[in-house]
N, CA and C atoms as a LAMMPS dump frame, in Angstrom:
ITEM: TIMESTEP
0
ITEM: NUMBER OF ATOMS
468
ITEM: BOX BOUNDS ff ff ff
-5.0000000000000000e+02 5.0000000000000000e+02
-5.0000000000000000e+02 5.0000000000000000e+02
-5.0000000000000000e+02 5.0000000000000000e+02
ITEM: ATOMS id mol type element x y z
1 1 1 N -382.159 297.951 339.098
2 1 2 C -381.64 296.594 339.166
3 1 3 C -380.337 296.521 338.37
4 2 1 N -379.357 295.789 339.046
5 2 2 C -378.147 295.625 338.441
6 2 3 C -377.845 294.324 338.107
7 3 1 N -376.707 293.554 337.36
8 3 2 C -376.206 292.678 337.121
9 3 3 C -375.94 291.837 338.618
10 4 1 N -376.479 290.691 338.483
11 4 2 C -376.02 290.225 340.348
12 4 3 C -377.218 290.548 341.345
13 5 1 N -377.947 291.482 341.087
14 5 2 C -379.286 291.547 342.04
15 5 3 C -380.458 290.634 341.84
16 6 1 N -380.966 290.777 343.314
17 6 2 C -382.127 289.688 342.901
18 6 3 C -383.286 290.811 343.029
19 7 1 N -384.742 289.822 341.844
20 7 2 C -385.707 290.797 342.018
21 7 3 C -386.08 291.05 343.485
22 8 1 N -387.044 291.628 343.447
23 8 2 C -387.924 291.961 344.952
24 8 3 C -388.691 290.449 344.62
25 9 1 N -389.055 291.005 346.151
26 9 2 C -390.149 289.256 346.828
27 9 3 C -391.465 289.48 345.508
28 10 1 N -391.916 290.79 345.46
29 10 2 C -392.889 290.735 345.018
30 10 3 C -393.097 291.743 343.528
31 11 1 N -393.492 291.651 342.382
32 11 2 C -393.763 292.436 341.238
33 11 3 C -394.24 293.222 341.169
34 12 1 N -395.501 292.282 342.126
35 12 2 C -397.078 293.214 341.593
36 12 3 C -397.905 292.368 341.198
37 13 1 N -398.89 292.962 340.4
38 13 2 C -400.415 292.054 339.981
39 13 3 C -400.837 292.17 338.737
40 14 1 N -401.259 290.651 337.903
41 14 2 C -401.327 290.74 336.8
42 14 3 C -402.411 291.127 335.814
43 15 1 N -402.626 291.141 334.501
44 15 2 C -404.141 291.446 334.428
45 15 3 C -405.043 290.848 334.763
46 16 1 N -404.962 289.822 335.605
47 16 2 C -406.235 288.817 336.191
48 16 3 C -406.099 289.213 337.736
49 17 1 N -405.16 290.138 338.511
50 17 2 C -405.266 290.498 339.999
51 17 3 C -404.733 289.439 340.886
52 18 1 N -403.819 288.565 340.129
53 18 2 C -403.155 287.805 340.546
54 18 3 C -401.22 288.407 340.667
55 19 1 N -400.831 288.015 341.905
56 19 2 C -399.568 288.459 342.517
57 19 3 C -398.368 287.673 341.839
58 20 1 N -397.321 288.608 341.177
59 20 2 C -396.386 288.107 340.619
60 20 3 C -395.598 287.961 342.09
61 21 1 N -394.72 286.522 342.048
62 21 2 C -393.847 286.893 343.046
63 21 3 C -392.393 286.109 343.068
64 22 1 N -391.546 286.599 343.656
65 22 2 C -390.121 285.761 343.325
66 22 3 C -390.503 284.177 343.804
67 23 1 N -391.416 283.933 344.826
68 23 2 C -391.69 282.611 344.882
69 23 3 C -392.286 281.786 343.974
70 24 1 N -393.348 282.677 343.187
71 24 2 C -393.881 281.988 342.276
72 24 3 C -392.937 281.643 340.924
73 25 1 N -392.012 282.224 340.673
74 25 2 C -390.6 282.166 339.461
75 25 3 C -389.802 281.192 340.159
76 26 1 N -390.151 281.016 341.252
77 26 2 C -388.38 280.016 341.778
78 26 3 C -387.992 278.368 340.979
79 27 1 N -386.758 278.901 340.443
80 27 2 C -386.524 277.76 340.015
81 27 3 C -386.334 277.701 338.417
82 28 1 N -387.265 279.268 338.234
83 28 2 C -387.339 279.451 336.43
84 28 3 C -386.385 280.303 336.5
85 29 1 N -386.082 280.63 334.629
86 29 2 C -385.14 281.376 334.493
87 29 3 C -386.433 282.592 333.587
88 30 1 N -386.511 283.744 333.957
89 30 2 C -387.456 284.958 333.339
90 30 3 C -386.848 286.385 332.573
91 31 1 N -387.556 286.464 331.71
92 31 2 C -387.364 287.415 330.99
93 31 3 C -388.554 288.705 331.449
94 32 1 N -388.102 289.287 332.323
95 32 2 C -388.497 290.681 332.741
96 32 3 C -388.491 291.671 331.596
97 33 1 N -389.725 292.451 331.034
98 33 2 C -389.589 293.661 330.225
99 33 3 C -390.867 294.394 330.709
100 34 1 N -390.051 295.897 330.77
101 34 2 C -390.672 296.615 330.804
102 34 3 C -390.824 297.29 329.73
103 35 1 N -392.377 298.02 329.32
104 35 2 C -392.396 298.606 328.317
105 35 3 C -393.262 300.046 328.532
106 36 1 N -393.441 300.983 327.378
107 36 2 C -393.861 302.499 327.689
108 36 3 C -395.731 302.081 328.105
109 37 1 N -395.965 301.641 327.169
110 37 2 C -397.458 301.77 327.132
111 37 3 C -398.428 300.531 325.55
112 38 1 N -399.608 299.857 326.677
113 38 2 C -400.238 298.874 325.881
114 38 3 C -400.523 299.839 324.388
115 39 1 N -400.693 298.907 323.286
116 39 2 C -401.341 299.103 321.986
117 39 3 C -400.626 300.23 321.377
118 40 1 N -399.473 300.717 321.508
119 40 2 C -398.771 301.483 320.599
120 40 3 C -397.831 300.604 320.061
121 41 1 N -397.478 301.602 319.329
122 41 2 C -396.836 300.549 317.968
123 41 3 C -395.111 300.11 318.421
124 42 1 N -394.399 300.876 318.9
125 42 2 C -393.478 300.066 319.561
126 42 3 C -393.048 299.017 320.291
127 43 1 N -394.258 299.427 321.418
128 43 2 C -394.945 298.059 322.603
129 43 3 C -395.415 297.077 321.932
130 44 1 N -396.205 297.423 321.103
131 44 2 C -397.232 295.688 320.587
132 44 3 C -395.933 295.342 320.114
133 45 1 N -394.782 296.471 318.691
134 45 2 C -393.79 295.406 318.001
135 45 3 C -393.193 294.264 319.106
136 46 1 N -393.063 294.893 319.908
137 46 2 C -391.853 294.128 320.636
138 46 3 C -392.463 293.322 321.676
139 47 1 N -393.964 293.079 322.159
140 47 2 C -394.538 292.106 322.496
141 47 3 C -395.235 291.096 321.468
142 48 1 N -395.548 291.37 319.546
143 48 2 C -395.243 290.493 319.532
144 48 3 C -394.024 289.725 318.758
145 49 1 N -392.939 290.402 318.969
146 49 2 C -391.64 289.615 318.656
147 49 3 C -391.448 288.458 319.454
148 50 1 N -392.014 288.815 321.038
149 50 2 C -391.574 288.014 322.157
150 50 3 C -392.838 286.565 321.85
151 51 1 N -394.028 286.98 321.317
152 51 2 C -394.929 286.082 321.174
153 51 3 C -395.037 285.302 319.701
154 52 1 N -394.362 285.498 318.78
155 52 2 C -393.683 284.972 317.873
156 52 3 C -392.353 284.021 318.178
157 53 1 N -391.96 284.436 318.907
158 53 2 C -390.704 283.416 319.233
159 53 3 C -391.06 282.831 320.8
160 54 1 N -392.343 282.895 321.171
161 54 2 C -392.35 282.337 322.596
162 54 3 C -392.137 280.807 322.992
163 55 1 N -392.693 279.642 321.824
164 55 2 C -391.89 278.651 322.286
165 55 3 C -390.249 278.13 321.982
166 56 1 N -389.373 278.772 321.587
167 56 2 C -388.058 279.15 321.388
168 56 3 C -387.544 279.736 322.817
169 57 1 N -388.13 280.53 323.487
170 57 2 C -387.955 281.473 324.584
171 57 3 C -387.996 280.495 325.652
172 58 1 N -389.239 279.196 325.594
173 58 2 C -389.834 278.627 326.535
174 58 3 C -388.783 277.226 326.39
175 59 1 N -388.472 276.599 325.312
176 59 2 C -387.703 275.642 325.01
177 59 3 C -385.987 276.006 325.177
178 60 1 N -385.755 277.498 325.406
179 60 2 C -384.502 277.636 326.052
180 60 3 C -384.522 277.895 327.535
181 61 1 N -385.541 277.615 328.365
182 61 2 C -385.787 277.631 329.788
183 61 3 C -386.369 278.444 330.211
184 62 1 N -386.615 280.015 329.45
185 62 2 C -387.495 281.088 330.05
186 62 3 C -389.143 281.112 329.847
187 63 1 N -389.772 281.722 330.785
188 63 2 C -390.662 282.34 330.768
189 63 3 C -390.712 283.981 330.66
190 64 1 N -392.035 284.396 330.197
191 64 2 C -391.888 286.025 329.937
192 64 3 C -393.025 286.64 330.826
193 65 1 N -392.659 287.864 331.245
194 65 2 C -393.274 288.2 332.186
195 65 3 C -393.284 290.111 331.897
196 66 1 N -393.931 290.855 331.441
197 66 2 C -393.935 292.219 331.107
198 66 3 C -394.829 293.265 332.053
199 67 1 N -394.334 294.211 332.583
200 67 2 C -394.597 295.412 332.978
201 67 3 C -394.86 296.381 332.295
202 68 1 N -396.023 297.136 332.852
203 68 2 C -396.231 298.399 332.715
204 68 3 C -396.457 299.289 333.187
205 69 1 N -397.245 300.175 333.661
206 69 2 C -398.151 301.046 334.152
207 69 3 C -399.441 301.593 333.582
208 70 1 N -399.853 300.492 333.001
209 70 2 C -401.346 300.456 332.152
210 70 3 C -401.995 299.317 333.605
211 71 1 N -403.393 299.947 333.072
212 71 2 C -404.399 299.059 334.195
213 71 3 C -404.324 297.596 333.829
214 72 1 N -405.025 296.374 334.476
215 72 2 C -405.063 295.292 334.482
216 72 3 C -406.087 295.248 333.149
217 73 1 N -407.271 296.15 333.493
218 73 2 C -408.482 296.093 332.087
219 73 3 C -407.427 296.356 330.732
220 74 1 N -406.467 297.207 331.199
221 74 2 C -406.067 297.498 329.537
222 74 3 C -405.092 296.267 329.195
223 75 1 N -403.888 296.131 329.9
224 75 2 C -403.79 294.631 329.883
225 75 3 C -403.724 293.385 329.334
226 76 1 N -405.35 293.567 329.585
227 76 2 C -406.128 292.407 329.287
228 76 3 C -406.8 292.266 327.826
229 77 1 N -406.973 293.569 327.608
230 77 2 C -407.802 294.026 326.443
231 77 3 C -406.314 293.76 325.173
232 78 1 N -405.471 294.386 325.669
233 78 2 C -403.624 294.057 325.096
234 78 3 C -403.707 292.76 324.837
235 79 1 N -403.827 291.694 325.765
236 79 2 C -403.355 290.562 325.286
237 79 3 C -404.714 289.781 324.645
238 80 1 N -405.889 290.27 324.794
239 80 2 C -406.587 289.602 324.288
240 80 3 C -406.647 289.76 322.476
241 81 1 N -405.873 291.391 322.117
242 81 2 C -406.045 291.418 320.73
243 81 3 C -404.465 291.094 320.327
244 82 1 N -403.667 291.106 320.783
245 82 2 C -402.916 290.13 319.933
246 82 3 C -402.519 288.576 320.451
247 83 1 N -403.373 287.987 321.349
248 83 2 C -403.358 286.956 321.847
249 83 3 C -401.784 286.526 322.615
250 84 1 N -401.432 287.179 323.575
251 84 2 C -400.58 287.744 323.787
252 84 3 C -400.545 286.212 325.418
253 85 1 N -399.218 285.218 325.003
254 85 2 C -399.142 283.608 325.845
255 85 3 C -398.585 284.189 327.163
256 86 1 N -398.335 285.335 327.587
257 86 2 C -397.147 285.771 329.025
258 86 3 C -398.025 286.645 329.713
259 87 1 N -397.927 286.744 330.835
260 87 2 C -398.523 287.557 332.243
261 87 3 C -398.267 288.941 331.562
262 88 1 N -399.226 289.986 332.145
263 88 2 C -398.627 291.687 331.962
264 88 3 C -399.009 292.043 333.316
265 89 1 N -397.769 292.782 333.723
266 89 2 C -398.385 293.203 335.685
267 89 3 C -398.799 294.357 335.519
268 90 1 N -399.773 294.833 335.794
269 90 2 C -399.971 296.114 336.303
270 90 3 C -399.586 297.072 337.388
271 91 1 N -398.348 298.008 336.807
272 91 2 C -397.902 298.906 337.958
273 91 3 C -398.207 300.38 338.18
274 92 1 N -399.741 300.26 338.061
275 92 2 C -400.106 301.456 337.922
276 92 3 C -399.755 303.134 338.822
277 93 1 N -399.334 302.631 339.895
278 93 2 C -398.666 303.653 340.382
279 93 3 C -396.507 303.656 340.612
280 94 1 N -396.145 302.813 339.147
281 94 2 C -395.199 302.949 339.023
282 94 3 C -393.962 302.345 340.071
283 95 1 N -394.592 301.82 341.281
284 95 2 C -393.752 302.159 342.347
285 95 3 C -392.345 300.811 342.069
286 96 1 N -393.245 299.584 341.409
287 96 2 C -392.088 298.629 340.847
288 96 3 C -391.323 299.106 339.706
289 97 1 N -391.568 299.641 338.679
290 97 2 C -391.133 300.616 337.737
291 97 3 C -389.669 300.935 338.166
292 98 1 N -389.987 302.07 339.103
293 98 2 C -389.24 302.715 339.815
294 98 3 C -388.408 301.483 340.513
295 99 1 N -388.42 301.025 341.259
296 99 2 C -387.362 300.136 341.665
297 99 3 C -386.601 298.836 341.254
298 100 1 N -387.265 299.193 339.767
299 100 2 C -386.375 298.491 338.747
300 100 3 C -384.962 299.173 338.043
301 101 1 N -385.545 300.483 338.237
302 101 2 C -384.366 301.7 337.509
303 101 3 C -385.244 301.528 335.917
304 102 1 N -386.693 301.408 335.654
305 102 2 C -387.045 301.473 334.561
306 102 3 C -387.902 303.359 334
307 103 1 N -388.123 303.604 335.101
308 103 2 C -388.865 304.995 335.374
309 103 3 C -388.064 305.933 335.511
310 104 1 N -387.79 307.058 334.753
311 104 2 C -387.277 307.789 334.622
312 104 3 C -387.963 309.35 333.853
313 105 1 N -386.403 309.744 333.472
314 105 2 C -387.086 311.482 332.462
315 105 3 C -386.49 310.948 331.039
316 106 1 N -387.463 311.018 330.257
317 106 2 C -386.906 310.623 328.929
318 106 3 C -387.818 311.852 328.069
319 107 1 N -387.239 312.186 326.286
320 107 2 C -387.907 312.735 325.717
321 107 3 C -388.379 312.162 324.73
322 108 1 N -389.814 312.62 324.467
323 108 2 C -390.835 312.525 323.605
324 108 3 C -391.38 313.803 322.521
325 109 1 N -391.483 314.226 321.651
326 109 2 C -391.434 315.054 320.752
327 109 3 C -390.488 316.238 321.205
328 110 1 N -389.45 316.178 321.321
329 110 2 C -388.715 317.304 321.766
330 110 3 C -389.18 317.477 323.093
331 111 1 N -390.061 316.77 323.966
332 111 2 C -390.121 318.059 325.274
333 111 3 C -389.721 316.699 326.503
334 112 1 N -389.47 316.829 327.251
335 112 2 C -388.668 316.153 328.215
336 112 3 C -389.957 315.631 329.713
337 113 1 N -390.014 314.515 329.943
338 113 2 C -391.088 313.545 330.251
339 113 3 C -390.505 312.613 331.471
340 114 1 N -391.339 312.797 332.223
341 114 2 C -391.43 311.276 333.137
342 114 3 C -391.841 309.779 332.362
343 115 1 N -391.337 308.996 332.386
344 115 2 C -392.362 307.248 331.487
345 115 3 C -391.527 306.767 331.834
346 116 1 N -391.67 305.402 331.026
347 116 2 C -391.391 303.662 331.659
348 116 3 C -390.288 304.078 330.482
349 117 1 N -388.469 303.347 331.26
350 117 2 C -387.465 303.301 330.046
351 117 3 C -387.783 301.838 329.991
352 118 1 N -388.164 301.633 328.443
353 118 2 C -387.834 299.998 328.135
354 118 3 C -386.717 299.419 328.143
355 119 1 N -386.559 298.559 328.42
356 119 2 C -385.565 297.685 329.472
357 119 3 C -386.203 296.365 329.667
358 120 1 N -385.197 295.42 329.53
359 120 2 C -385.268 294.08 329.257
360 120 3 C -384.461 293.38 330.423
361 121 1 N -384.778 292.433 331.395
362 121 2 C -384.106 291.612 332.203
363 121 3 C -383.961 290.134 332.186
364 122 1 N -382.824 289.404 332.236
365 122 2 C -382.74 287.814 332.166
366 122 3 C -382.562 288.108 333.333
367 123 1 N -383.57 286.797 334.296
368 123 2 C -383.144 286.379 335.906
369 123 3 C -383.191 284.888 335.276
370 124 1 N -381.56 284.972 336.537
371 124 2 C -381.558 283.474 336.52
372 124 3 C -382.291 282.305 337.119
373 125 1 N -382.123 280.823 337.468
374 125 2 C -383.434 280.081 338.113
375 125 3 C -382.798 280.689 340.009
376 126 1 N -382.179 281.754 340.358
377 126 2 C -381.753 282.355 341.804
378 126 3 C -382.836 283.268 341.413
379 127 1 N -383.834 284.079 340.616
380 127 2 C -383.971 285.121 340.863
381 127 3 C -383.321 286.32 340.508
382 128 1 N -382.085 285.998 340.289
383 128 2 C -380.917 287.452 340.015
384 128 3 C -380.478 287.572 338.468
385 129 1 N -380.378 288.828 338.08
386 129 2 C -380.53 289.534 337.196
387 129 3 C -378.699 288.946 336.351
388 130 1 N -379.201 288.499 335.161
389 130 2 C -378.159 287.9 334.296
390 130 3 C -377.288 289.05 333.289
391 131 1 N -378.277 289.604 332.724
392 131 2 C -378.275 290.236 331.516
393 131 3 C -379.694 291.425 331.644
394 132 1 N -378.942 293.223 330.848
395 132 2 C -380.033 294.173 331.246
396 132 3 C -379.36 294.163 329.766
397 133 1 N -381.023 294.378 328.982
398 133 2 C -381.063 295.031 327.369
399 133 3 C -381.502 296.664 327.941
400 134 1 N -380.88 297.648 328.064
401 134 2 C -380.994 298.783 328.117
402 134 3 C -382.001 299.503 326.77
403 135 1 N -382.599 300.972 327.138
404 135 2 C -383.324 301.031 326.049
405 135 3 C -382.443 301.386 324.724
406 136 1 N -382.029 302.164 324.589
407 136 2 C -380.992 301.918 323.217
408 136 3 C -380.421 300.674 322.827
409 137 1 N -380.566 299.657 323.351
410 137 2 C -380.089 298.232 322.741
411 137 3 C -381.099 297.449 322.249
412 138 1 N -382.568 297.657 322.738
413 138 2 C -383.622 297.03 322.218
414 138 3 C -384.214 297.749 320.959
415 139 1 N -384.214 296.647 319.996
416 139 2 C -385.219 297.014 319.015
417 139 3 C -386.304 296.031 318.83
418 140 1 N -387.248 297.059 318.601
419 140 2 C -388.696 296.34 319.029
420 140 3 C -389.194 295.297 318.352
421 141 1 N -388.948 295.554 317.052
422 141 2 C -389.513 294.698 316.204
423 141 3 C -388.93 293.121 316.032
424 142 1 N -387.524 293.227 316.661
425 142 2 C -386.829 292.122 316.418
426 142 3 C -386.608 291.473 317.997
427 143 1 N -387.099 291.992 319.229
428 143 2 C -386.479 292.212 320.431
429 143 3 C -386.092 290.166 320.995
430 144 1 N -387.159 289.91 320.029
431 144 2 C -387.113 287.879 320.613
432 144 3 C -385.844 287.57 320.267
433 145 1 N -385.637 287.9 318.972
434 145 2 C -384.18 287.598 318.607
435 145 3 C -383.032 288.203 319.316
436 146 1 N -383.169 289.25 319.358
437 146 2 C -382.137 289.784 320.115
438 146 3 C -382.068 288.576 321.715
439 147 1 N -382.853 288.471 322.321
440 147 2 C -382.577 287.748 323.294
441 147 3 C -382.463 286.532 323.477
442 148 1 N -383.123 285.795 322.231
443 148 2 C -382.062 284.154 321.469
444 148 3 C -381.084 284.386 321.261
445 149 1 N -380.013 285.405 320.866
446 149 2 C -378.686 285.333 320.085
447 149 3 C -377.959 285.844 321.587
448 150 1 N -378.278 286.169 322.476
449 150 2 C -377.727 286.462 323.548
450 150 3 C -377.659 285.269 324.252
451 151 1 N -379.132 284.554 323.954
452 151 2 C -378.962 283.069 325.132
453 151 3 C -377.969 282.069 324.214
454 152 1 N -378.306 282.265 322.82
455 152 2 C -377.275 281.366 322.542
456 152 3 C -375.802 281.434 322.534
457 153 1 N -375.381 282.599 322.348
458 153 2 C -373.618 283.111 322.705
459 153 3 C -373.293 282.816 323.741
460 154 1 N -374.402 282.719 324.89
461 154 2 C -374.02 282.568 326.278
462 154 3 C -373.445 281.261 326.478
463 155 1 N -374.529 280.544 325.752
464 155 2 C -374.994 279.215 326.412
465 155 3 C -375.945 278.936 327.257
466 156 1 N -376.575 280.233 327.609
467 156 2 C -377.586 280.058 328.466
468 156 3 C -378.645 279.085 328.816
């Protein structure tokens, strides 16, 4: 996904087996993130940065909406222990991943890996992609802020 594109019609399915879809967003403005994997310590930081600042997020017009490739059970089990207010889709066979430009070869202890690149998306209330936090621009622990100080420079 690039600057100017719109998502696909469809996401995927959330941890309740319910269908994310550009129809169901129309009209909102969303914060798309993808992340590596539920209950590690990078992922939770930076889901809950986003859930620490979620009515800030929600009172500047967005909703949050996160990907993975963890099951719907895990998910669920994710948001139930850090009480976690936003959808998580389950893309367990990657295939939205991938046609986000979030799936790639990245390295992990020195040895070189297929996984989810974390990556952050603003869509506007069109659907189309505003702003990409690439993974070297996100830091986890702070990631809400980072995307308040972006909506607010904007004006968003």
């Amino acid at each position: 996904m690039n600057i100017g594109e719109k998502l696909p019609a469809s996401l995927g399915l959330n941890q309740n087996g319910e269908e994310v879809t550009l129809a169901n967003l129309a009209g909102k403005k969303v914060i798309l993130y993808a992340y590596p994997k539920d209950n590690t310590s990078g992922c939770t930081a930076e889901a809950c940065s986003l859930k620490e600042h979620y009515q800030e997020l929600q009172d500047a017009g967005y909703t949050v909406v996160g990907i993975s490739k963890d099951s719907a059970a895990s998910h669920q089990k994710f948001i139930d222990k850090y009480e976690l207010p936003f959808p998580l889709i389950a893309d367990t066979d990657t295939t939205m991943l991938q046609q986000l430009g979030a799936w790639g070869e990245k390295t992990m202890c020195g040895r070189k890996c297929m996984g989810t690149l974390r990556t952050t998306w603003l869509i506007n209330e069109n659907g189309e992609v505003e702003k990409i936090f690439t993974p070297k621009e996100i830091k986890t622990k702070i990631h809400a802020e980072q995307i308040l100080e972006y909506i607010s420079e904007k004006g968003c």
